[in-house]
C-alpha positions in Angstrom: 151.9 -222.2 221.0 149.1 -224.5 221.3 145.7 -222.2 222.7 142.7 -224.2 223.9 139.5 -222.5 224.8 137.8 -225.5 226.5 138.6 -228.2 229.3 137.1 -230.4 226.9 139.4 -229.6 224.3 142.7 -229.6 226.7 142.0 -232.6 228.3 144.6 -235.0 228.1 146.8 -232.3 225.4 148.4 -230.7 228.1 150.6 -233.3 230.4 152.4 -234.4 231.5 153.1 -230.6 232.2 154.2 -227.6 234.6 151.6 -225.6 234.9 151.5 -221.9 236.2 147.9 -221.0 236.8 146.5 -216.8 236.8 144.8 -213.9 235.5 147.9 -212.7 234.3 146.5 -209.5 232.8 149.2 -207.3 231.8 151.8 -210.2 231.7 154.3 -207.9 233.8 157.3 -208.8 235.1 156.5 -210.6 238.1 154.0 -213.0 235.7 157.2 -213.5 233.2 158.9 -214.7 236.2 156.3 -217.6 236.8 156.6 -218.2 232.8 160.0 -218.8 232.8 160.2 -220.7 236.1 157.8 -223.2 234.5 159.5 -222.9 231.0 163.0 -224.1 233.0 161.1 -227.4 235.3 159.5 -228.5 231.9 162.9 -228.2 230.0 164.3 -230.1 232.8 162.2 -232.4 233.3 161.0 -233.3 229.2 157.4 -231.9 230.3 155.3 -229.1 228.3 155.6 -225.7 229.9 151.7 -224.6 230.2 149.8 -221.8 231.8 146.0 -221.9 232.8 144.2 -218.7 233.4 140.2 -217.5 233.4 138.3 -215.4 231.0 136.4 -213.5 232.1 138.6 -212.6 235.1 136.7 -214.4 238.3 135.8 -211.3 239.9 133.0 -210.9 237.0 131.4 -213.6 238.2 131.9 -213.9 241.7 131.8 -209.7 242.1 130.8 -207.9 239.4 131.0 -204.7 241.3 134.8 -205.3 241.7 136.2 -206.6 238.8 139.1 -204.7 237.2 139.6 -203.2 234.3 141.3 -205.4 231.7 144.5 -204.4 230.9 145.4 -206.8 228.1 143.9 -208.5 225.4 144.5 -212.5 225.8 146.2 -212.2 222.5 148.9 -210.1 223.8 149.1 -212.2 227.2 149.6 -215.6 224.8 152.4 -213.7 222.9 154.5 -212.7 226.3 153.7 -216.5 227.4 155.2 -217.9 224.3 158.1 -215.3 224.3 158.9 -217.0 227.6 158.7 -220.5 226.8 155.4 -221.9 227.2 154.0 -224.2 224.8 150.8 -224.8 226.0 147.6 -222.2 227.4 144.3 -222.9 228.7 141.4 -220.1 228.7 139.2 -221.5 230.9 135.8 -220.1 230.8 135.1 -219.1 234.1 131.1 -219.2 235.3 129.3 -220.0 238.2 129.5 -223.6 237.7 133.2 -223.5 238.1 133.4 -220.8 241.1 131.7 -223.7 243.1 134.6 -226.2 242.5 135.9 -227.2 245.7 139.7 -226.3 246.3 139.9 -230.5 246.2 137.9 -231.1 243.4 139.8 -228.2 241.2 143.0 -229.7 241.9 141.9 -233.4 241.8 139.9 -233.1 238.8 141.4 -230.6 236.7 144.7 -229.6 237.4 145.9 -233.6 237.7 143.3 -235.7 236.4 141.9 -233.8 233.1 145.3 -231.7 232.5 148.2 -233.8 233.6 149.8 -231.8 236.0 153.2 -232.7 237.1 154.5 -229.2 238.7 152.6 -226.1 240.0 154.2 -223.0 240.0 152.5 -220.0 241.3 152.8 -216.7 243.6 152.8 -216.5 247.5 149.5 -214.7 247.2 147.8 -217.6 245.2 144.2 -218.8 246.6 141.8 -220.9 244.2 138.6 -223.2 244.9 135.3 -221.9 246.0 135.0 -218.6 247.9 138.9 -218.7 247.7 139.6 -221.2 250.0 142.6 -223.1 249.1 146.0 -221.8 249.3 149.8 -222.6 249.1 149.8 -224.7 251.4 146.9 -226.5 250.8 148.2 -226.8 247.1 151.6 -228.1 248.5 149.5 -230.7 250.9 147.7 -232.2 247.9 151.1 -232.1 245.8 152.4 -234.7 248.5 148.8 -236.4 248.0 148.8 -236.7 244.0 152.3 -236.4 243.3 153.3 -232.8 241.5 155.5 -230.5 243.5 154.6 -227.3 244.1 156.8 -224.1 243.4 155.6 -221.0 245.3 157.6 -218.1 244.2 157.9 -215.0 246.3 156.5 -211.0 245.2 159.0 -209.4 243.0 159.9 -205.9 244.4 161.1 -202.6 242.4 161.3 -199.5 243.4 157.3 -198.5 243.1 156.6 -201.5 245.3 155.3 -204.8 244.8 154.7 -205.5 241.1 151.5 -206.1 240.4 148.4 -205.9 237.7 147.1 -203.5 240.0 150.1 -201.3 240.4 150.4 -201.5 236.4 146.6 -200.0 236.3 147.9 -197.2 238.8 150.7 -196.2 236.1 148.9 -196.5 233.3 146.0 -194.0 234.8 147.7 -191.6 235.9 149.9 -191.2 233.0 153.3 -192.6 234.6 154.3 -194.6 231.0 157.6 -194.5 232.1 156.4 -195.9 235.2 154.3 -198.7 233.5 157.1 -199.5 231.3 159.4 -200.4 234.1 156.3 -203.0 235.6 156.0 -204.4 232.6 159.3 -204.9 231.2 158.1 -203.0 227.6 156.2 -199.9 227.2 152.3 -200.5 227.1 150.4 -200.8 224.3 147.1 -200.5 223.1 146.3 -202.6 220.0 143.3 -202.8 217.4 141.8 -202.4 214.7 142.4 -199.3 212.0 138.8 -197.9 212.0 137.5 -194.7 210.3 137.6 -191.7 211.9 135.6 -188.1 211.6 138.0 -187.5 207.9 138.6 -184.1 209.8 142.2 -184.4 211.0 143.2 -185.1 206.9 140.8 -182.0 206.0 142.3 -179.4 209.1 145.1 -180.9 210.7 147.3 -183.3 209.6 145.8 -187.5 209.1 146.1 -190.0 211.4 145.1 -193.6 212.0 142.4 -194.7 214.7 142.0 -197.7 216.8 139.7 -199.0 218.9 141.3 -201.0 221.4 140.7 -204.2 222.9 141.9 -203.4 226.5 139.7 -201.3 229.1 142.9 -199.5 230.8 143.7 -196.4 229.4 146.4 -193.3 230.1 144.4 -189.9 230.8 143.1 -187.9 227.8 146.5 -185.9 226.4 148.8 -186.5 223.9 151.9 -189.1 223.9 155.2 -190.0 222.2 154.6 -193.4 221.0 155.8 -196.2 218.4 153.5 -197.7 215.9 154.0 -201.6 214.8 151.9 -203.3 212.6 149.7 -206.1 213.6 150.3 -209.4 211.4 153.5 -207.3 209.7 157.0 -205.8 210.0 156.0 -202.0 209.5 157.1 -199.7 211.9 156.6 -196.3 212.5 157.9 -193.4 215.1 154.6 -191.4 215.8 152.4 -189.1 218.1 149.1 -190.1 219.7 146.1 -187.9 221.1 143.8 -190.2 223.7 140.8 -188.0 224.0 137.7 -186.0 223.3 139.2 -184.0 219.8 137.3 -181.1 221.9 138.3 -178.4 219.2 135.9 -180.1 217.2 133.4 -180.7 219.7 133.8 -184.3 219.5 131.7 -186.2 221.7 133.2 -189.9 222.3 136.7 -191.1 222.9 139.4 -191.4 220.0 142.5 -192.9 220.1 144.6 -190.7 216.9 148.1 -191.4 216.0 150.3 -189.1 213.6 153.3 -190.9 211.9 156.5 -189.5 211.5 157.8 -191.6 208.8 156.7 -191.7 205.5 154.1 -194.2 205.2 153.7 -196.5 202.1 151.4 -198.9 200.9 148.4 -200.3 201.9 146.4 -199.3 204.7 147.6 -201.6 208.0 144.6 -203.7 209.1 145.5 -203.1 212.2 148.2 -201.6 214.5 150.3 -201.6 218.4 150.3 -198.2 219.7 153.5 -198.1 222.5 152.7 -195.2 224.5 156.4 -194.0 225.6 156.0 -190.8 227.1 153.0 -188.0 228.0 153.8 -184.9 226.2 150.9 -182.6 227.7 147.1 -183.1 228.0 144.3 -182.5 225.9 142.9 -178.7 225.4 140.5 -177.0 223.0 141.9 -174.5 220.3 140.3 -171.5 219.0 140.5 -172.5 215.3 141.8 -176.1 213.5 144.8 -174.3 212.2 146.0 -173.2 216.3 145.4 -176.9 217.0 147.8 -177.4 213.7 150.3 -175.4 215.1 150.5 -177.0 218.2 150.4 -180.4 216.3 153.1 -179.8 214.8 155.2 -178.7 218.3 154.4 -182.1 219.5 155.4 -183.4 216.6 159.2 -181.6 217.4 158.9 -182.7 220.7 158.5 -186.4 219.5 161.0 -186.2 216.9 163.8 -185.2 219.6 162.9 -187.8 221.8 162.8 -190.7 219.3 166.9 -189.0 218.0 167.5 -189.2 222.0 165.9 -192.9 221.9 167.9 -194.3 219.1 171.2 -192.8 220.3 170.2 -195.1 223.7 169.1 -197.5 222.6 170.7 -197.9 218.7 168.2 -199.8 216.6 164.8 -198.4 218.4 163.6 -195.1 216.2 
């Protein structure tokens, strides 16, 4: 997978390509459906499968006020592109300068001319140009014009509604994991780097690793079932994460704490996935560090059971 961070640097390194073009934050299922349509015209076709999306997302820009909470970090949105065929993305930093380009000009000039554009594949809800004024079927008018085709795929459905980052950031804050898992196509996760906590859950309770993660969207405060991965390795671990305040110790920021159920070995990972499979309960204080250890260790039974459950499902997943 081939990332460029610049027009300058994906000019002329992209065609002759399809080209799906989007936020795509989250990568859920609906945006693995434009991935794999474009994967399948370039295959067809002997093109490069690409995908061109904005960073930061357009609405910081254009309206600060309204811009969304990111809900993945572009390295996890490359990985889902490339685990659905692309071979090609372009982050495109997104300022003022480019929220003036004309629907014409962005198609003429960068889509065609600067990344060789051969097929356009994109949702029924796609606008682009300045103050959103181009559509599909402007796109498909200037495909006639400049000679790609244009592929406008309709809103994939399920049983929530229609998929979308939005509905993802619904599940995901209100603590539906289940939910977000079934947007998504895989449960979501919130990756970073190990960082040092307060030393007091290896003093009183039991230790845990920290993150700090990349993404903005986060489940409420409580504790979850999850499954740990290493970033940049093959460890894996079953575990138990607490999103929240530590108010027991009257902790006053954030943490994100996660227990492991396996033995751990070795070195310290650098950095780790959290998949956040279930909510368990949510956050409360405890009289003393050793009723808080107590409980701990109920959650901890709680997760165990469910992981035995899990792998029975779904044999090879513990």
């Amino acid at each position: 997978m081939d990332v460029f961070r610049s027009l300058a640097d994906a000019r002329g390194r992209l065609g002759p390509c399809a080209l799906t073009i989007g936020n795509f934050d989250g990568t859920h299922l609906a945006h693995q459906a434009l991935f794999q349509e474009v994967s399948m015209l370039a295959r067809g076709k002997g093109w490069r499968a690409a995908a061109l999306t904005f960073d930061p997302h357009p609405a910081c820009v254009v309206a600060p006020d309204r811009a969304p909470k990111r809900i993945t970090s572009f390295e996890q949105r490359v990985a889902v592109m490339a685990a659905c065929g692309l071979e090609k993305v372009l982050i495109l930093p997104f300022d003022g300068e480019l929220a003036r380009v004309s629907p014409d000009s962005f198609v003429r000039d960068i889509l065609v001319g600067a990344l060789g554009t051969k097929a356009i594949v994109v949702g029924d809800n796609f606008r682009f140009g300045h103050k959103h004024a181009g559509d599909m079927h402007l796109l498909a008018e200037l495909g006639l014009q400049l000679g790609f085709s244009t592929h406008i795929e309709p809103a994939i459905r399920s049983r929530y509604g229609v998929i979308s980052s939005t509905l993802v950031r619904e599940a995901v804050g209100s603590g539906r994991m289940s939910m977000a898992q079934r947007l998504l196509g895989h449960a979501y996760t919130l990756t970073g780097a190990v960082v040092t906590g307060h030393g007091i859950g290896s003093k009183q309770t039991v230790p845990t690793l920290n993150i700090e993660p990349a993404t903005e969207v986060l489940p409420p405060d409580g504790v979850y079932i999850t499954r740990t991965r290493e970033v940049d390795g093959e460890r894996e671990w079953r575990s138990i994460t607490n999103i929240g305040m530590r108010p027991t110790f009257n902790g006053d920021r954030r943490t994100i704490e996660t227990f492991l159920l396996d033995a751990f070995d070795g070195r310290r990972p650098a950095g780790i996935a959290v998949e956040l499979l279930r909510r368990v309960r949510e956050e409360r204080k405890f009289e003393t560090a050793e009723e808080l250890k107590t409980q701990i260790f109920r959650d901890v039974a709680r997760a165990q059971a469910y992981h035995r459950r899990l792998a029975l499902w779904r044999p090879g997943l513990q």
